[in-house]
C-alpha positions in Angstrom: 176.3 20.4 65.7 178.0 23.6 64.3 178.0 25.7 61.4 181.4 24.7 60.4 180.9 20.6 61.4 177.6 20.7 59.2 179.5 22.4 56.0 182.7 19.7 56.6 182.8 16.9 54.0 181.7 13.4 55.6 183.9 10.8 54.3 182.1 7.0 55.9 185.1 4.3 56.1 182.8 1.2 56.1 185.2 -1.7 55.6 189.2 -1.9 56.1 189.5 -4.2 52.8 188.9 -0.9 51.5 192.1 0.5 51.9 194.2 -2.8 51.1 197.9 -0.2 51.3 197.9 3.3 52.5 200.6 5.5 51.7 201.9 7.2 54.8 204.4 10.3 54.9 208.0 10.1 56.0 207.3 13.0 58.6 204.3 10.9 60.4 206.0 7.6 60.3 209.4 9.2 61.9 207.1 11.6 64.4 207.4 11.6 68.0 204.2 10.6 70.1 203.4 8.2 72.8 200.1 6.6 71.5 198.4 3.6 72.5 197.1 0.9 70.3 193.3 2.0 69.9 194.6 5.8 69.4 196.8 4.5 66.8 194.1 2.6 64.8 191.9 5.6 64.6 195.2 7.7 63.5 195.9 5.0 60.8 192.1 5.8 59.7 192.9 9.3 59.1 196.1 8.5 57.2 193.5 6.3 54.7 191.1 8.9 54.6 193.8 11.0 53.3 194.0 8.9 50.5 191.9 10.0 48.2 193.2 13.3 48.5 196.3 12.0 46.7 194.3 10.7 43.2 196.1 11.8 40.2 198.7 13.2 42.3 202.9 12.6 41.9 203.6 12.1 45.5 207.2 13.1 45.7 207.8 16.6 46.6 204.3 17.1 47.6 202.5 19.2 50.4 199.5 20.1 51.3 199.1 23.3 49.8 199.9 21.5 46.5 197.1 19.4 46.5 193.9 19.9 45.3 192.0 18.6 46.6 192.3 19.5 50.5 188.4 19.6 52.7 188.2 19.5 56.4 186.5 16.7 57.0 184.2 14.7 59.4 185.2 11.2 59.4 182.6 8.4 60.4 184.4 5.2 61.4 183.2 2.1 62.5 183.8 1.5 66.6 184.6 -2.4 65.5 187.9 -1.9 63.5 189.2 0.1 66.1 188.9 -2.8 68.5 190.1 -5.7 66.1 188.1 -8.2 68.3 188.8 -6.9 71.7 186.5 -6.6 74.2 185.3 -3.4 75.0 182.5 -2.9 77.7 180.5 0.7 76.8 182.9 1.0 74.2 185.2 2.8 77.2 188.5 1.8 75.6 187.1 3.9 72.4 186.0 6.6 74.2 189.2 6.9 76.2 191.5 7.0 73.0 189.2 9.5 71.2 189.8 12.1 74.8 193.0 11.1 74.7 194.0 12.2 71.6 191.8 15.2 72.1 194.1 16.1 74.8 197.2 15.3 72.7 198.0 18.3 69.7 200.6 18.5 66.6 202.9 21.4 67.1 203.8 23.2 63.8 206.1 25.7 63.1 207.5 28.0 59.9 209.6 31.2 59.4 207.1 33.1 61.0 204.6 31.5 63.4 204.6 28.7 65.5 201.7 26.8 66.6 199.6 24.2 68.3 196.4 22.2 67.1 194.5 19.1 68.8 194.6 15.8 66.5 190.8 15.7 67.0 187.5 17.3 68.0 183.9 17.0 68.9 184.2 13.2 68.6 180.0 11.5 69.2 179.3 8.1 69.9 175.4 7.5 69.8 173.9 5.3 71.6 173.5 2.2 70.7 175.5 3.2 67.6 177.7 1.3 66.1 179.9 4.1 64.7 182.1 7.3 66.0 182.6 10.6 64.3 185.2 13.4 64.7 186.9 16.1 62.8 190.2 16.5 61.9 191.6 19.6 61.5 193.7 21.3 58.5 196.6 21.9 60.1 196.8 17.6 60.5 195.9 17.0 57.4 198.9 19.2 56.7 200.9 16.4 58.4 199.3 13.5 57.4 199.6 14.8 53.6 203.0 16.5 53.4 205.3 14.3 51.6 208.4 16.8 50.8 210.6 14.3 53.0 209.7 11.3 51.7 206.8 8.2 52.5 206.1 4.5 53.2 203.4 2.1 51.6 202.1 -0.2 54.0 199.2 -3.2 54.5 196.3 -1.1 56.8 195.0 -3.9 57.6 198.4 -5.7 58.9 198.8 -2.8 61.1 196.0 -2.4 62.6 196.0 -5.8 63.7 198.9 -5.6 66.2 198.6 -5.5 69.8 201.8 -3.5 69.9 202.5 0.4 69.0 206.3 -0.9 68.7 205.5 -3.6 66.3 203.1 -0.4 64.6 205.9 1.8 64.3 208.6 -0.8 62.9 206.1 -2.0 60.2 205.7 0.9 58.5 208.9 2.1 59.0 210.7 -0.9 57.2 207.9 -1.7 54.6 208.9 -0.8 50.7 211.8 1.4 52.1 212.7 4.2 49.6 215.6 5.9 48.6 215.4 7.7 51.6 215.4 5.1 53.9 218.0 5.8 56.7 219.3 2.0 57.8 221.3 3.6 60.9 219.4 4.8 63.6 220.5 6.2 67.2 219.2 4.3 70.0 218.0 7.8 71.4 216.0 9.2 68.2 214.0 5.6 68.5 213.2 6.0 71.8 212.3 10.0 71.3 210.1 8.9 68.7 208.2 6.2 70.8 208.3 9.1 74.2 210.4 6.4 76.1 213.6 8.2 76.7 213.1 7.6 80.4 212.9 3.7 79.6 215.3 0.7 79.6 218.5 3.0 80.1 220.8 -0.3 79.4 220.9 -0.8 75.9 220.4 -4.8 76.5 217.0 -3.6 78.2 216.1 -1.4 75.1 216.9 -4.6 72.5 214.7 -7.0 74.9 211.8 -4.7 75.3 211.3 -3.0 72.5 213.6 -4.6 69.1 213.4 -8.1 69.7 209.2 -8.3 70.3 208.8 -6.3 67.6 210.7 -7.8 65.4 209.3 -11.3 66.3 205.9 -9.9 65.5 206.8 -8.3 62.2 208.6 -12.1 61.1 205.3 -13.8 62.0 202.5 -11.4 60.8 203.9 -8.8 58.0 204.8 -9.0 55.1 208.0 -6.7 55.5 210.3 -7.2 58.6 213.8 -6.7 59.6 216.9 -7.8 61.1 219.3 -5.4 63.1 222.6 -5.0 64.1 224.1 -3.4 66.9 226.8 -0.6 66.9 229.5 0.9 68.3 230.3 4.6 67.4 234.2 5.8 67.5 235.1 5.8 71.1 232.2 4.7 72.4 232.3 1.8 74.9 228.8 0.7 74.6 226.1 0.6 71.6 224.5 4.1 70.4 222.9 3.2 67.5 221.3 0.2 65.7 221.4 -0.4 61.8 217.8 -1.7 60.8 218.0 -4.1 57.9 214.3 -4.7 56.2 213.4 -7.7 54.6 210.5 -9.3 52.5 208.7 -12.4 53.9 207.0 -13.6 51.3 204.5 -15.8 53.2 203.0 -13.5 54.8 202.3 -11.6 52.2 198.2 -11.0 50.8 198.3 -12.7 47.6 195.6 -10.8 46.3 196.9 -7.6 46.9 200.6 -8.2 45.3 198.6 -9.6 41.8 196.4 -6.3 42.5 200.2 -4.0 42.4 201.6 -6.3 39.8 198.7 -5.7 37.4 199.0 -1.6 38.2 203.0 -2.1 37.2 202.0 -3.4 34.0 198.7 -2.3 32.6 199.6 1.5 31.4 196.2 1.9 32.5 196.7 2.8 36.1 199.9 5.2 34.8 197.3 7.1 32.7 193.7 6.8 34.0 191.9 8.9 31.3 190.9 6.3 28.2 190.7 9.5 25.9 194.3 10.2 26.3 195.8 6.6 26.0 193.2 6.0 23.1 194.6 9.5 21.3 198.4 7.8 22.3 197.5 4.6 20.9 194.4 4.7 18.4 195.7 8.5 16.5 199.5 9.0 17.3 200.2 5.1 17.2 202.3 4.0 20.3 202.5 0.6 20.8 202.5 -0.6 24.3 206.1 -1.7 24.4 206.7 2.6 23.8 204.2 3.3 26.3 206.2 0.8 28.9 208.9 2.3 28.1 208.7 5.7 28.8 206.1 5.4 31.4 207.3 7.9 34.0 207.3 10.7 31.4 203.5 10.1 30.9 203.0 9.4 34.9 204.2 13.0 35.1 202.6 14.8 32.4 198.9 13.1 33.4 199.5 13.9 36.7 200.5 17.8 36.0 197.8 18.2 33.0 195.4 15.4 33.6 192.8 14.9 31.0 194.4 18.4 29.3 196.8 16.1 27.7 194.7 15.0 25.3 194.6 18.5 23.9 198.3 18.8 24.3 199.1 16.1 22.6 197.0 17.2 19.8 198.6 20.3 19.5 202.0 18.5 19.3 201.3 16.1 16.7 199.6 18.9 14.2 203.2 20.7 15.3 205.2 17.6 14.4 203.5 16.9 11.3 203.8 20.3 9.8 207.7 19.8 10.3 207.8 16.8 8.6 205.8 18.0 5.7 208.7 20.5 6.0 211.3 18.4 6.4 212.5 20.0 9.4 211.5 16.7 11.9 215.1 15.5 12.6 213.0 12.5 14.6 210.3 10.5 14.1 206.7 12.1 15.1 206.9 9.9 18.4 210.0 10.2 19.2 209.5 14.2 18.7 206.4 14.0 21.1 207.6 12.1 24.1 210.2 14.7 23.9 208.4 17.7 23.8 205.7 15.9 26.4 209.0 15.2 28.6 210.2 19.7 28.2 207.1 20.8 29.4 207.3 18.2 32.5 210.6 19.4 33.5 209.5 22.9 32.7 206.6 22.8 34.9 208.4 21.0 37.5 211.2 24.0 37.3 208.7 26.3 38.1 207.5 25.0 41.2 210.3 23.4 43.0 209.7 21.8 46.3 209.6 24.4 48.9 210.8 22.2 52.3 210.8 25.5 54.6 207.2 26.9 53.5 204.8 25.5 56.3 206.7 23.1 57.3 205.8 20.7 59.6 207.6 20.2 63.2 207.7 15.8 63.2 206.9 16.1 66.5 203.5 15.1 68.3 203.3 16.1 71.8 201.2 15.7 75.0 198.9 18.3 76.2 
C-alpha cells in the first residue's frame, strides 16, 4: 500500500440503514455514463460517503472548495450490498464493476485546464474477505459534492435495490423535485445521458424499452414515481421530447423514515444543532418556539455560516440591543432587533461570497475510457 493510500481517511460503510436518504447533486443525477447495475451501487456508496462532508452545511450554492471538510478517502464497503442478494461466484460480478469503472474517468474542465481522472483506484478484495476497498479521488468528490446547479434527496436503500440502471436514473431524478426541476426533457438528452443514442431510433421503441419499465418499477417499489406525456415540437411530425410528471406513492413509502423527516421539520433542534445556542435563544434572550418556527431559515443560515460562533454573536447583539433601549433608541423589541441584525449579517456574508458556477466547474459528463 502507498504513502498516500495509508495517510487517506478510511470511512467503513457497515450497514445501508445507515444512510436511510442521500442527497445527490443535480450534476451527477443529470451526468452522462453507461453504468451497469453493480457499478452503480458502489457509485451510490460514494454519493453516501459524501455525506458527511455536508454536516452543518447550506447545500444550495455549494462546491467543493466551499466545504470543509474535503479528505480523500479510502472507502471499505461491504461486497454484500453491492449484490443485493444476487449470486455472485468469486465475487466476479464485483470485481468486474470495480475494473470497469477503473477504466471509466470523469472529464472536468474550467477557464483554464481541462482534464481527465478515473472514478476509482487500487480497489483489494482479500481473500476470503467479506469487504472491498478503493479510493476515490478529489477531482470526483468535486462531482459528487458540487451542488451550484441544484440536488435530489432520495431512499439509498430503494435504489440500490433495482435490477435496472433505468429505473436508477428515473428515481432519483423525479424524487423531492426542486425548484429546478425541468419537467420537459428531449428524447435525445435522456438517451445521451443513459449512452444509448444508438438505441431504439423509433420513439415507440424508446417509450417501450426504456419509459414504460421504468416507470412500472418506480409505481411498484418507490416512493416517488412519475407519469409522462409525449410531445410534439412546432413542426415536428413525430415526438422529440417527453414531459416527466413526478408523483408521490404513499404506500411505498418507509414509514419510519417519513416520521424520522417530519420530526427534523419540526423540532428546531435539527435547524440548530448546538444546545448552547438554542439554550442562549431560548433560556437568556427568550424566544419561544413559535418565534423560533417562524423564522427558522434565518437561524438555518446563520448556524450553518458561524456555527457554534453564534452564541457569541448573539451575545454581542443583545448587550448592543439593550444599551439602545436603556437609551431609548430601540425602535423594536430586543428580538425583533436581533433576528434582524442575525438576518444582515447572513445576507452580508452570503454577498460576499456569491456562488461562482464557472470556477472549477464540473463537465456533467462521464465517459468511457
Amino acid at each position: 500500500m502507498d504513502k498516500s493510500r495509508a495517510n487517506s481517511k478510511v470511512i467503513k460503510i457497515t450497514s445501508p440503514e445507515e444512510a436511510s436518504r442521500v442527497i445527490q447533486t443535480y450534476i451527477l443525477t443529470t451526468a452522462k455514463y453507461d453504468f451497469s447495475v453493480f457499478e452503480k451501487r458502489i457509485l451510490y456508496y460514494c454519493v453516501y460517503v459524501a455525506q458527511e462532508c455536508l454536516q452543518g452545511e447550506k447545500l444550495e450554492g455549494l462546491t467543493f472548495d466551499k466545504l470543509r471538510k474535503k479528505p480523500k478517502k479510502e472507502i471499505t464497503m461491504p461486497i454484500k450490498y453491492i449484490l443485493q442478494g444476487e449470486e455472485d461466484h468469486n465475487h466476479m460480478a464485483v470485481k468486474n464493476a470495480l475494473l470497469a469503472l477503473m477504466d471509466k474517468k470523469i472529464v472536468f474542465e474550467n477557464s483554464s485546464i481541462w482534464g481527465a481522472m478515473h472514478l476509482i483506484s487500487d480497489p483489494i478484495i482479500k481473500k476470503y474477505d467479506k469487504v472491498v476497498t478503493f479510493e476515490v479521488s478529489n477531482i470526483i468528490w468535486r462531482c459528487i459534492l458540487d451542488f451550484s446547479r441544484g440536488f435530489h434527496a432520495f431512499e439509498l436503500q430503494v435504489a440500490m435495490k433495482f435490477k435496472s440502471v433505468y429505473s436508477m436514473r428515473f428515481y432519483e431524478y423525479v424524487s423531492n423535485p426542486k425548484k429546478e426541476f425541468h419537467p420537459t426533457l428531449a428524447i435525445d438528452d435522456i438517451k445521451r445521458w443513459f449512452c444509448i443514442e444508438d438505441k431504439y431510433k423509433e420513439t415507440k421503441d424508446f417509450i417501450k424499452r426504456v419509459i414504460e419499465p421504468a416507470k412500472k418499477d418506480l409505481d411498484e417499489k418507490a416512493p416517488w414515481s412519475f407519469d409522462y406525456e409525449k410531445i410534439k415540437l412546432p413542426g415536428n411530425r413525430k415526438y422529440t421530447h417527453i414531459k416527466i410528471i413526478p408523483k408521490r406513492c404513499p404506500q411505498n413509502e418507509n414509514k419510519k423514515l417519513q416520521a424520522s423527516l417530519e420530526e427534523r421539520r419540526t423540532n428546531f433542534s435539527w435547524t440548530v444543532k448546538d444546545k448552547e445556542v438554542r439554550l442562549y435563544l431560548t433560556d437568556i434572550i427568550g424566544f419561544t418556539q413559535t418565534e423560533l418556527k417562524n423564522t427558522r431559515d434565518i437561524w438555518g443560515d446563520a448556524y450553518s455560516i458561524f456555527g457554534q460562533e453564534l452564541r457569541t454573536i448573539l451575545q454581542d447583539k443583545l448587550i448592543v440591543a439593550r444599551q439602545l433601549q436603556s437609551e431609548g433608541r430601540l425602535k423594536k423589541d430586543i428580538k425583533s432587533y436581533i433576528v434582524g441584525a442575525i438576518k444582515s449579517m447572513v445576507e452580508a456574508v452570503k454577498k460576499t461570497n456569491p456562488v461562482n458556477d464557472m470556477a472549477d466547474k464540473i463537465v456533467d459528463k462521464l465517459a468511457n475510457k
